[in-house]
N, C-alpha and C positions, 0 to 999 in steps of 0.2 A: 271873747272868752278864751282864756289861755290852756290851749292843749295839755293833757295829762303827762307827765314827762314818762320815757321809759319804764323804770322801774315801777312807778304806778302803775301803768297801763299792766306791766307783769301780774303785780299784785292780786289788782283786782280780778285779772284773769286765771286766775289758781295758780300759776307757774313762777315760782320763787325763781332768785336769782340763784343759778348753781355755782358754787365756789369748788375751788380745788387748794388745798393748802401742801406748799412745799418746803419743807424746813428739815436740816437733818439732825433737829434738836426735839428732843419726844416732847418734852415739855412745853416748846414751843406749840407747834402743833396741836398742844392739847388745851390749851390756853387759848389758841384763836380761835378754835373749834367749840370750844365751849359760849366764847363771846357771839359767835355766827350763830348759830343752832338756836339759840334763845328767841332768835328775832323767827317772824312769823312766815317774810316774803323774802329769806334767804335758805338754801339748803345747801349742805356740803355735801359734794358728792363724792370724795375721795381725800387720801391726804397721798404724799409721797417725802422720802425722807433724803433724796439727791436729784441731781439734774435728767439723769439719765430715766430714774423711774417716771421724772417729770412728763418729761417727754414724750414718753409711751404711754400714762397715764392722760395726759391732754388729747394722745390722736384716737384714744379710745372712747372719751367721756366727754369729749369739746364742752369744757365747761363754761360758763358766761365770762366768769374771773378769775384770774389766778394770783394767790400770796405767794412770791416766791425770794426765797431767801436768796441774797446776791451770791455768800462764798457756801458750796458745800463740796463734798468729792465728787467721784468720777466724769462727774460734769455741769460747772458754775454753772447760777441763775442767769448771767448773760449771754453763756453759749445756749442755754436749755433755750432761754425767750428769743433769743434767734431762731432758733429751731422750731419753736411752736409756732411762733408768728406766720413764718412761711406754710409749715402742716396747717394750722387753724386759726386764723387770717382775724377771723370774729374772735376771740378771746382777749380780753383785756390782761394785762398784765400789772398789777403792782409791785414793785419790788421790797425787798424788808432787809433792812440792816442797821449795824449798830452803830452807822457813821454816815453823814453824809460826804465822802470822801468826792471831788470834783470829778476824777478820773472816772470812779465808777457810774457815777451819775451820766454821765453823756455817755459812756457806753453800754448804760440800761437804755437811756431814751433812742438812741441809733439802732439797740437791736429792735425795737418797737414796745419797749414796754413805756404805762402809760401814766406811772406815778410811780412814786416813792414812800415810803411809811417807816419807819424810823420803830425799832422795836422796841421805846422806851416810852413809847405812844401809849396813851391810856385805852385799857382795851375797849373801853364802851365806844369810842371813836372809829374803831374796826368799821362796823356794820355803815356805817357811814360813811365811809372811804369805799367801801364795793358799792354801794348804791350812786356815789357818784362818779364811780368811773365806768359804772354799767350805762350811765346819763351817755358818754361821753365826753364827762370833766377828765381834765387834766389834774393829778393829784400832786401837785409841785409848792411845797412852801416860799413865801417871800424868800428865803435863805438861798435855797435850793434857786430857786428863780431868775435872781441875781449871779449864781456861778453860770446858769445855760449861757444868760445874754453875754456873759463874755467868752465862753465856748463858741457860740454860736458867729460873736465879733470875729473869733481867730480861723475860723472855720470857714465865713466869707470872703476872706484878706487869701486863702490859701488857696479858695477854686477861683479866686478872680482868673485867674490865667488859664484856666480850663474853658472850653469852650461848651454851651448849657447842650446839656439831649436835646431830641427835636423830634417830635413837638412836646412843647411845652404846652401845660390845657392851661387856657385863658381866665382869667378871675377878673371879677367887673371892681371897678373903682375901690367901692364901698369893700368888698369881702377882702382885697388888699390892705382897705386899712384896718381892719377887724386883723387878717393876719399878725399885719406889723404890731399893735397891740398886744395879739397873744404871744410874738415872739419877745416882748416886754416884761412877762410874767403875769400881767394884766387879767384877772377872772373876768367872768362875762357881766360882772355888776360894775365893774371897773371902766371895763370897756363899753358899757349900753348908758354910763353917765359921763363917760369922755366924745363921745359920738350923738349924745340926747335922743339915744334909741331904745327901745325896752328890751329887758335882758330878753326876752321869749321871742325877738327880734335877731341878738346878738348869736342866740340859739340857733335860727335857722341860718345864717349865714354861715355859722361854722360848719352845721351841716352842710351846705351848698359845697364851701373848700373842699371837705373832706370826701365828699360823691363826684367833685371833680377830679380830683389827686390821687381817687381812688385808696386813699391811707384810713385810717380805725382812728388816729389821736390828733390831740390839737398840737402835741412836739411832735409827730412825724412828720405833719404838714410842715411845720417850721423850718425841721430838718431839711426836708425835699426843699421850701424854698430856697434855701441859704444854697444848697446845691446845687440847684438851679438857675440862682442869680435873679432870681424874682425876688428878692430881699436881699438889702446889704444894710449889714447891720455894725452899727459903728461903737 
């Protein structure tokens, strides 16, 4: 019998997922806010309207998720999601723009946030994007997917001459090539029919990486690999 995933187990248990939305556009805000609120096993705990209130409002309310806009004043979504990450380690981050520019994308996935969502996104898709990055999903479309792996190619070629930290935590066979996979763009349906494993299999292995590497996403693991030199990606 296949375990209740996360956000289930939330559900059933009366504790909605808490979101936090950051946008310094009111109408933004009040559009995703509207879309979240509706659903039953979501609750918005706060909104913030720049990076800076972000930031102060995340170490206050550690919310589950956070929507955060990439450009705003006194302090961008990339510097704010560096800064929460470190303050509240457990908070997922999606980021929201009206582009998927490559630059900004790897420098959302490197400060540790955990997907992408494109503001031109149909809102009813919202609630479904926090629910699966509360799982654990990585929120990266095929597009988007395609620029990490050649990010992540040039990024391998640069520390090759660096020499790795030490120690490096150990990952068995299998959860290497599950890695290599997701550093492919590859979902866990992708990868549990490339490997003839069941996704709720593919699930726990990710898990396993991610309690080894001590990281929250399936790109930070990747990151840390490619950093590492436990992955060269070509």
């Amino acid at each position: 019998m296949t375990e209740p995933d996360e956000a289930t187990r939330s559900a059933r248990s009366g504790d909605p997922i808490r979101v936090l939305i950051v946008d310094d556009h009111a109408l933004i805000r009040r559009s995703l806010e509207m879309a979240l609120s509706a659903e039953t096993d979501i609750e918005v705990v706060g909104e913030a309207s720049d990076g800076q209130e972000a930031v102060e409002l995340a170490d206050r309310l550690t919310p589950d998720v956070m929507l955060m806009d990439v450009r705003m004043p006194r302090r961008s979504g990339i510097e704010a999601t560096r800064a929460i990450k470190a303050a509240v380690p457990s908070t997922r981050i999606i980021m929201l723009t009206v582009s998927d520019e490559e630059e900004d994308l790897f420098e959302a996935i490197k400060a540790g946030a955990t997907g992408y969502l494109l503001k031109n996104v149909q809102l009813d898709e919202v609630p479904e994007a926090v629910r699966g990055v509360h799982e654990g999903q990585s929120l990266i479309n095929p597009a988007m997917a395609a620029k990490l792996i050649t990010e992540f190619a040039n990024m391998s070629r640069k520390e090759a001459e660096r020499p790795p930290q030490l120690p490096v935590p150990r990952l068995t066979d299998r959860e290497m090539e599950v890695l290599r996979l997701v550093a492919k763009g590859m979902n866990n349906r992708e990868i549990a029919k490339q490997l003839f494993i069941s996704e709720n299999t593919v699930k726990n292995h990710v898990r396993n990486i991610l309690d080894k590497l001590q990281l929250h996403s399936r790109m930070e693991a990747v990151v840390y690999a490619v950093r590492e030199r436990m992955l060269e990606i070509t």
